[in-house]
C-alpha positions as CSV (number, residue, x, y, z in Angstrom):
1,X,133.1,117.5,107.3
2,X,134.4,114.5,106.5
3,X,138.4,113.5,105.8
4,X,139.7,110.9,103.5
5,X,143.4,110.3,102.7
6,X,144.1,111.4,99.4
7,X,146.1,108.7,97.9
8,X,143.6,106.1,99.5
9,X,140.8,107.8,97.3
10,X,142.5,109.0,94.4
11,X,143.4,104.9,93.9
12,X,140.1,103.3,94.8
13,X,138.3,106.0,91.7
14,X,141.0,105.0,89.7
15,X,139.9,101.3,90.4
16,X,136.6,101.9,90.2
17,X,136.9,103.5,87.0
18,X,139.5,101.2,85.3
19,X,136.4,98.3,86.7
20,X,134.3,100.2,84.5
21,X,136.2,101.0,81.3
22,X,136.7,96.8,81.8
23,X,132.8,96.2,82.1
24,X,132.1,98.8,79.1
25,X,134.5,97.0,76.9
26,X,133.2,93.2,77.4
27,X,129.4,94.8,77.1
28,X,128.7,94.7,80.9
29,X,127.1,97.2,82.7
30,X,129.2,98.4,86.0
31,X,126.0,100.6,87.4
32,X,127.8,100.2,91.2
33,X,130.7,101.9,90.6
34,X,129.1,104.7,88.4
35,X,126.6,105.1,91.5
36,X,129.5,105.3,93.8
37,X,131.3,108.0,91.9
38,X,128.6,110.4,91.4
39,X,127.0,109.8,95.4
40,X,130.6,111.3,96.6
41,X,129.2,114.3,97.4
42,X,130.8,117.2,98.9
43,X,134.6,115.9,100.6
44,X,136.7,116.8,102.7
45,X,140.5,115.2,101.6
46,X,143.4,116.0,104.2
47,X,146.9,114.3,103.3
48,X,150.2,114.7,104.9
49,X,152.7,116.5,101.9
50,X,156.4,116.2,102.1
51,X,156.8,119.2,104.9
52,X,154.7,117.7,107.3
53,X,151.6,120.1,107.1
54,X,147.8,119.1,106.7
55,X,146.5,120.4,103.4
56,X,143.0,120.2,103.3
57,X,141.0,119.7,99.6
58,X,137.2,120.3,99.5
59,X,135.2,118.9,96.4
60,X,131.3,118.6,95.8
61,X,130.2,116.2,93.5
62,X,127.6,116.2,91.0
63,X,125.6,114.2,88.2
64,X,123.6,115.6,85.7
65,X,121.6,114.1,82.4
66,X,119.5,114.8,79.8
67,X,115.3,114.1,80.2
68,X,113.9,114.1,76.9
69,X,110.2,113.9,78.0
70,X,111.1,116.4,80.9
71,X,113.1,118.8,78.0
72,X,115.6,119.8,80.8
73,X,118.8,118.9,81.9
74,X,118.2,117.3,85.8
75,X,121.2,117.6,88.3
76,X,121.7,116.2,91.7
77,X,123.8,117.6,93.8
78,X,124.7,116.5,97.5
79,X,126.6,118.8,100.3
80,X,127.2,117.7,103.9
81,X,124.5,119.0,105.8
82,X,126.2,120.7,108.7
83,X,128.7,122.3,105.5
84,X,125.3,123.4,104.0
85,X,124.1,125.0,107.5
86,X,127.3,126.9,108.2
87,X,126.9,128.4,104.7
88,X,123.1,129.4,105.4
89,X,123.9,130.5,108.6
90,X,126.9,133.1,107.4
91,X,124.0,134.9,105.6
92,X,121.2,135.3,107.9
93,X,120.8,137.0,111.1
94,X,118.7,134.2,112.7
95,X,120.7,130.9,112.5
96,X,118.4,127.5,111.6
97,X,118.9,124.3,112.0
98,X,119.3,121.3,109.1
99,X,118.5,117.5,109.2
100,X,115.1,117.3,110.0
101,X,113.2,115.5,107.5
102,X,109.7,116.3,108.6
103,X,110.8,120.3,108.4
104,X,112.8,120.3,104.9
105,X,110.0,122.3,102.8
106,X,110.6,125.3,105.4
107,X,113.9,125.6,103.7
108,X,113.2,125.0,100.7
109,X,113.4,129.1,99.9
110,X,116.6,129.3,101.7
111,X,118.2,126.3,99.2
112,X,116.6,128.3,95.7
113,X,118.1,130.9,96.8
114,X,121.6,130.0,97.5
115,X,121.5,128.1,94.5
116,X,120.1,130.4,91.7
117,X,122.8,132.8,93.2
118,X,125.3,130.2,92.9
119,X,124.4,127.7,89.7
120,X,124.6,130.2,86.3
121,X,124.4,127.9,83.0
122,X,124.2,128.5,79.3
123,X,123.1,125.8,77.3
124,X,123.9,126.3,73.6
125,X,124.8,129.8,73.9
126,X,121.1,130.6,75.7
127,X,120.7,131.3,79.5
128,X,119.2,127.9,81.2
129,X,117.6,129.6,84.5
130,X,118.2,126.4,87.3
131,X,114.6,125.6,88.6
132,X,115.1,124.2,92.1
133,X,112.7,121.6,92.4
134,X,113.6,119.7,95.6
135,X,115.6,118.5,98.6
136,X,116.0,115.3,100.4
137,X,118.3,114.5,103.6
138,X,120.6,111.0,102.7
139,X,122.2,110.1,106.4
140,X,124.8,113.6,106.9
141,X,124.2,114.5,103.4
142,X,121.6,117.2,102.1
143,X,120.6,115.9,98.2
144,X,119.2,118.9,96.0
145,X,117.3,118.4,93.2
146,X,117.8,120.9,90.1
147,X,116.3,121.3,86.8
148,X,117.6,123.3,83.3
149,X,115.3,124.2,81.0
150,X,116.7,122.6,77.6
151,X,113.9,122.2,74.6
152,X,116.4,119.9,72.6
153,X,119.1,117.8,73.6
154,X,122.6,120.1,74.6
155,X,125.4,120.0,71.9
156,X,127.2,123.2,74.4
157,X,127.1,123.2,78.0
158,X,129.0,126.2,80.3
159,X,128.4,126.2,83.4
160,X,129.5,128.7,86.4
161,X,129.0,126.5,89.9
162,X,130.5,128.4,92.7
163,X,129.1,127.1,95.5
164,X,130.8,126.8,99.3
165,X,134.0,129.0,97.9
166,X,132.6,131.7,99.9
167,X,133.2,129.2,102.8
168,X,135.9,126.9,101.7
169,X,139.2,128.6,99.7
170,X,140.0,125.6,98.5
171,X,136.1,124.5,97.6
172,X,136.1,122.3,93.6
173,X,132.8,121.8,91.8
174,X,132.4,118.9,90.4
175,X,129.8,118.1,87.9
176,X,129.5,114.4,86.0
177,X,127.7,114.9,82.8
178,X,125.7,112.1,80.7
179,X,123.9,113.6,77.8
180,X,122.9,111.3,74.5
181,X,125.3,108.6,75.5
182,X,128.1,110.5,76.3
183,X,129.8,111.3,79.7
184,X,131.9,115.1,79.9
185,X,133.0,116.7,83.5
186,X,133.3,120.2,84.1
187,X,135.4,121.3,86.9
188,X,135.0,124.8,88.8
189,X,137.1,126.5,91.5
190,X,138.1,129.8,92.5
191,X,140.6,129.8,89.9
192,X,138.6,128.6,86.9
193,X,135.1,130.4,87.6
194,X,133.6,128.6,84.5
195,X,133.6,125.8,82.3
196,X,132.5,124.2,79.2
197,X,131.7,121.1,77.8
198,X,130.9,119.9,73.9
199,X,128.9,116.7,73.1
């Protein structure tokens, strides 16, 4: 897992995204620092508080848009891929191995099944079943590839993402949305199970 400071980050997004209000405004667009946010990925932030202890924060992050031709909302999602194995691993008697590209398909049941049992949406009040449609390994990181079936463009989004809490306490789910134009996050721990979203 990898460790960031805190304050380090939490001021470079809030350069990044004060870059990007900047380009919006004078009709630029900033695609870098858009990329940069949403290839995050799952984090691992450790900073010192005022009594001397490590805290650690753990936070996936996610982008999701609209497809018009595809009629589905399409999500990417990235984990760290020894995060992802420990999390396999804790349910299955026989422990595998991530990280090898020429072998990813062979766990491609493993992955839809962790992530239909993990990924619950409703879009415009109706059930959106997640189809898991792929998997790719980016340096450490594993990238999933998820579909939700949506036959017009979503006005309601809720979304219940509870992934890694079962291995991190402290695990946030982070998921960027762009739909028609418009950009909404939801946020999801422990505490806050679900969350919706209005465009």
């Amino acid at each position: 897992m990898k460790s960031f400071p805190l304050l380090v980050l939490v001021g470079f997004l809030l350069v990044s995204f004060a870059k990007k209000d900047h380009a919006l405004a004078s009709g630029q667009v900033d695609t870098g620092v858009e990329q940069l946010v949403f290839s995050l990925g799952q984090l691992q932030i450790s900073c010192n508080r005022e009594d001397n202890t490590l805290h650690k924060y753990y936070i996936s992050v996610s982008n999701a848009t609209y497809s018009k031709n595809a009629k589905s909302v399409q999500m990417v999602t990235r984990f760290f891929i020894d995060d992802m194995e420990d999390v396999l691993n804790s349910r299955m008697e026989n422990p595998i191995a991530l990280g090898d590209k020429s072998s990813i398909d062979q766990v491609y049941p493993l992955l839809k099944s962790y992530i239909t049992q993990k990924l619950e949406v409703q879009i415009d009040g109706v059930n959106a079943i997640p189809s898991f449609i792929g998997a790719e390994y980016e340096s450490d990181q594993i990238v999933l590839y998820i579909e939700l079936p949506s036959p017009k463009m979503p006005e309601v989004i809720t979304m219940r993402f509870n992934a890694f809490i079962e291995l991190f306490e402290e695990q946030k789910n982070l998921v960027h949305m762009k739909i028609g134009g418009e950009r909404r996050s939801l946020l999801m721990d422990k505490n806050k199970l679900t969350d919706t979203v209005k465009f």
